[in-house]
C-alpha positions in Angstrom: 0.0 0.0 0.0 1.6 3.7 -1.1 4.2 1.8 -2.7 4.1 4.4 -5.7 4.9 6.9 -2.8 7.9 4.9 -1.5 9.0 4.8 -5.3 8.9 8.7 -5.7 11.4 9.4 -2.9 13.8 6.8 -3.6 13.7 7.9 -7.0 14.2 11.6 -5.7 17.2 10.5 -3.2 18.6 8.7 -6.6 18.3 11.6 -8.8 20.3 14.0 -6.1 23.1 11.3 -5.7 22.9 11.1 -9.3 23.0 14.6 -9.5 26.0 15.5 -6.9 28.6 12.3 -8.6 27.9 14.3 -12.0 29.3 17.6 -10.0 33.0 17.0 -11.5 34.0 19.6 -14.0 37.7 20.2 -13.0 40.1 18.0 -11.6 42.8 20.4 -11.8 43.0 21.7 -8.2 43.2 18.5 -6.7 45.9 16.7 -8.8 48.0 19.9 -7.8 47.2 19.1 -4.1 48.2 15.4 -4.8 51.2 16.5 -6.3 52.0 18.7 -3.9 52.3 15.7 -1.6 53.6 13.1 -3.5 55.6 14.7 -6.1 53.8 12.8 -9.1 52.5 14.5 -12.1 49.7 13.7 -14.4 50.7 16.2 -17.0 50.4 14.1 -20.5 47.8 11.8 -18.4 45.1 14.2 -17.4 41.9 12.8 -19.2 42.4 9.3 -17.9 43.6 10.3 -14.5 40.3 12.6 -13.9 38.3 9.3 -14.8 40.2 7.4 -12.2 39.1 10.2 -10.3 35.9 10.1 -11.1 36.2 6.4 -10.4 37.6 7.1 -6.9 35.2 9.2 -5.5 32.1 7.2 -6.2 33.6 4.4 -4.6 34.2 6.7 -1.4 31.1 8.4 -1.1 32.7 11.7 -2.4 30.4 13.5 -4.9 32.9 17.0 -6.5 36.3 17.5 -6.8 36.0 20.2 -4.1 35.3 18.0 -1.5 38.0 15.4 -2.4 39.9 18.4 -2.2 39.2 19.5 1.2 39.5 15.3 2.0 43.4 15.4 0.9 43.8 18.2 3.5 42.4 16.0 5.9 41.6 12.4 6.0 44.6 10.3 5.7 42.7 7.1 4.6 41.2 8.9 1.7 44.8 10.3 0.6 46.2 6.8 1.3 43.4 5.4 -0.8 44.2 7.8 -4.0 47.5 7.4 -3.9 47.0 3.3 -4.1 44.6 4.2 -7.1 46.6 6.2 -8.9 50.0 5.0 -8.3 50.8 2.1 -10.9 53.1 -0.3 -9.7 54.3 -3.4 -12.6 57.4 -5.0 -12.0 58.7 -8.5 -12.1 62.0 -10.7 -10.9 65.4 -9.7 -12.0 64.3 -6.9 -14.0 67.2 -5.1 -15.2 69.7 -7.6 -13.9 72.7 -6.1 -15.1 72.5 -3.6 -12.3 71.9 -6.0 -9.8 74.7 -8.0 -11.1 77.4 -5.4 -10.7 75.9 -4.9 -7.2 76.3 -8.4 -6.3 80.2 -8.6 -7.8 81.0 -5.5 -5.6 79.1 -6.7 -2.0 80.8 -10.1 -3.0 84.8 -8.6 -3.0 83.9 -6.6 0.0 84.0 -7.9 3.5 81.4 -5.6 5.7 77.8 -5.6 5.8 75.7 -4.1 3.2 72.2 -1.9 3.8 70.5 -1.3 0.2 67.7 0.4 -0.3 65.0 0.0 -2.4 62.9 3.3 -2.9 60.5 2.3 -4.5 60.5 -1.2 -3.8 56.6 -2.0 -5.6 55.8 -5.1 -4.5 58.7 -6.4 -3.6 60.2 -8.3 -6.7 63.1 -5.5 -6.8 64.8 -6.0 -3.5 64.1 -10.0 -3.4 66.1 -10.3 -6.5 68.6 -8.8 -4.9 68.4 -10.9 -1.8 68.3 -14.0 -4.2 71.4 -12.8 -6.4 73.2 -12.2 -3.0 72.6 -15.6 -1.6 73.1 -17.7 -4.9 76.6 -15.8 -4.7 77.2 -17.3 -1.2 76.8 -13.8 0.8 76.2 -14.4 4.2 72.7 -13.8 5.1 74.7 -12.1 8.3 76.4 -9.4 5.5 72.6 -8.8 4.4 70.4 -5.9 4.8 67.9 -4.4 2.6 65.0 -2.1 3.0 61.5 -1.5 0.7 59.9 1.7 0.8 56.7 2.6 -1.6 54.2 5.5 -1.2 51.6 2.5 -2.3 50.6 1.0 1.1 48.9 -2.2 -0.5 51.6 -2.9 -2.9 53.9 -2.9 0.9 51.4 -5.4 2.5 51.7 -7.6 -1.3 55.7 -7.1 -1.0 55.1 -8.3 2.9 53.6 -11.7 2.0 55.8 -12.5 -1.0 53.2 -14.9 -3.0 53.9 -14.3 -6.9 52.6 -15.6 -10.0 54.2 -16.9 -12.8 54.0 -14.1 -14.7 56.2 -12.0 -11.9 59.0 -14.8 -12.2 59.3 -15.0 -16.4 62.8 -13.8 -15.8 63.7 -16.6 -13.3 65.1 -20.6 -14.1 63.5 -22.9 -12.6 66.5 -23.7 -10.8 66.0 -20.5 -9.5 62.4 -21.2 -8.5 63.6 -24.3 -6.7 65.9 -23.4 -4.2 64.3 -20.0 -3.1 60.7 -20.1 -3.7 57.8 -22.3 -2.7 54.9 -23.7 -4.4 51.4 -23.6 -3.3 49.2 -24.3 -6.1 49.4 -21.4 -8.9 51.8 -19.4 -6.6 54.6 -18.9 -5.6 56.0 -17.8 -2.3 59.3 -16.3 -1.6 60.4 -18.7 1.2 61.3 -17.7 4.9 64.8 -17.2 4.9 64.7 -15.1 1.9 61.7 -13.0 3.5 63.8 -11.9 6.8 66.3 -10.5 4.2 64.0 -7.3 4.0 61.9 -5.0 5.6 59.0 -3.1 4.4 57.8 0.5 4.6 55.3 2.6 3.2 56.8 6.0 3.4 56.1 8.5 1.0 60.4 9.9 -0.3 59.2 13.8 0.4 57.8 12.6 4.1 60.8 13.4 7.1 60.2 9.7 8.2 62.4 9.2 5.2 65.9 9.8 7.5 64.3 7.4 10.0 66.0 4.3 8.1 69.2 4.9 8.6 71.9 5.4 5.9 72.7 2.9 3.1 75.9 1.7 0.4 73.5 1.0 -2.3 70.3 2.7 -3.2 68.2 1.7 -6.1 65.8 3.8 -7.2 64.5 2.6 -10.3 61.7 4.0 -12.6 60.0 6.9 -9.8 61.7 9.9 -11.1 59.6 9.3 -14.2 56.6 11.1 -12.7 58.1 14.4 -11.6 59.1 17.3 -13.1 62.8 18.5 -13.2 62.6 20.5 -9.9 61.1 17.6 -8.3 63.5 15.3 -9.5 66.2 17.5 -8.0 64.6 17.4 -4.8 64.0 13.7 -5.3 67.6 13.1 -5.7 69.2 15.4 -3.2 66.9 13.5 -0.3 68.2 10.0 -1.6 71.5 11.7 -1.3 71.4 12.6 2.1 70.9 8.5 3.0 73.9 7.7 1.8 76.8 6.3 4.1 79.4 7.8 2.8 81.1 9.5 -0.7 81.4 5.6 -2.2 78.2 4.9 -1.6 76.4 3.8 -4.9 73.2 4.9 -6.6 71.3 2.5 -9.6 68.5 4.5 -11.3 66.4 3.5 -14.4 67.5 4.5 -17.7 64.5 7.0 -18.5 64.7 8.2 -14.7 66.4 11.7 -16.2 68.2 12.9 -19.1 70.6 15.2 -17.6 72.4 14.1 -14.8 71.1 16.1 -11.3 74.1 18.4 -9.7 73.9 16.0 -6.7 75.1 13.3 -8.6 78.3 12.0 -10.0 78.5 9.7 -12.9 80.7 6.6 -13.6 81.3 4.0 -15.8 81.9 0.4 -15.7 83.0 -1.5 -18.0 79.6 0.2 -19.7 77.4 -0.1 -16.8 76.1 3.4 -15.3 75.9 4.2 -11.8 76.3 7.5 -9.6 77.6 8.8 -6.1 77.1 11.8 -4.5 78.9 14.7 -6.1 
């Protein structure tokens, strides 16, 4: 009975949610907030970002781009949220091994302990490869200490359990496989002793926690400086700088990281292979 009345004001309450998720006309103001405090810019990317935007905020309950806005300012779980959306995060095993081969040849002819860092470390295949190349060389778990940082906090908790598919471990023999992975039905998971190797953190590079971790002989930083701009690279750079243990301390980017080399950093060859130190 009054059913039709029922129907009107559902339909009403529909047509103002409807209404309020249309209300985004300009995403500008908040990806300059979000890069304000992550560094990232969507400048060739725009159009799709606003729809992952778009995408976002109806998932959240958020219905403009002036009140995701005032969100970023202050709710951490919706920042934390965004940034997981829009941060993309592919990797796999032993990508670019030459670099992490020339690491492994100079931990192996040195006698102390190693910190590396891994900034970002994704999901974790980056700085278990270089576990993995360590071991297979016979380093001493002992000499072995690496740290993962990634703005992404559910990439971290992936990286954290260390269960891969097949398609993350293309790279790898099955040798390889064998001796430092386990198999539990499609997946596989980075075994134990491997695992203890690393530590995790989900720390954005511009956030002071950054010093927390200590200071490091190798820092990869592969494939991040990619979405700044040439100031923030700079930046970017000088803060890696300032966690490193000393003037031989070595620094691995990706090849499309920058074009120019940043003043903070000095270039060398090996033999080919391209790494930095401080200047």
């Amino acid at each position: 009975m009054f059913g039709w009345l029922n129907t009107k004001k559902t339909l009403k309450a529909d047509d103002q949610i409807r209404q309020n998720v249309e209300n985004f006309v300009n995403p500008k103001a908040v990806l300059e907030k979000f890069t304000a405090i992550t560094g990232i810019h969507f400048n060739q990317k725009e159009s799709i970002t606003a729809s992952k935007l778009i995408y976002f905020c109806r998932n959240n309950h958020i219905f403009s781009f002036d009140e995701l806005y005032r969100c970023l300012e202050n709710d951490h779980e919706i920042l934390e949220g965004l940034i997981n959306v829009l941060t993309v995060n592919e990797t796999y095993f032993f990508r670019e091994a030459r670099q992490i081969n020339f690491l492994v040849d100079k931990v192996v002819c040195s006698k102390e302990k190693v910190r590396i860092l891994c900034a970002p470390g994704s999901s974790g295949e980056e700085p278990y490869s270089i576990a993995i190349a360590l071991l297979d060389r016979g380093v001493s778990p002992l000499k072995i200490e690496i740290v993962s940082l990634d703005i992404n906090s559910e990439v971290t908790a992936l990286a954290r359990e260390g269960r891969y598919t097949a398609r993350s471990l293309h790279k790898t023999t099955q040798e390889l496989q064998e001796k430092y992975f386990i198999k539990e039905e499609n997946i596989l998971r980075v075994r134990d002793d491997v695992k203890r190797l690393v530590t995790f953190h989900t720390i954005n590079i511009f956030d002071e926690r950054l010093f927390e971790l200590g200071k490091f002989d190798m820092i990869f930083s592969r494939n991040m400086l990619i979405y700044f701009d040439e100031p923030t690279v700079a930046r970017a750079v000088e803060r890696l700088g300032r966690l490193a243990r000393s003037k031989e301390s070595l620094f691995f980017f990706g090849h499309a990281d920058f074009v120019k080399t940043p003043p903070a950093l000095a270039e060398h060859y090996d033999d080919g292979m391209k790494f930095y130190t401080s200047a």
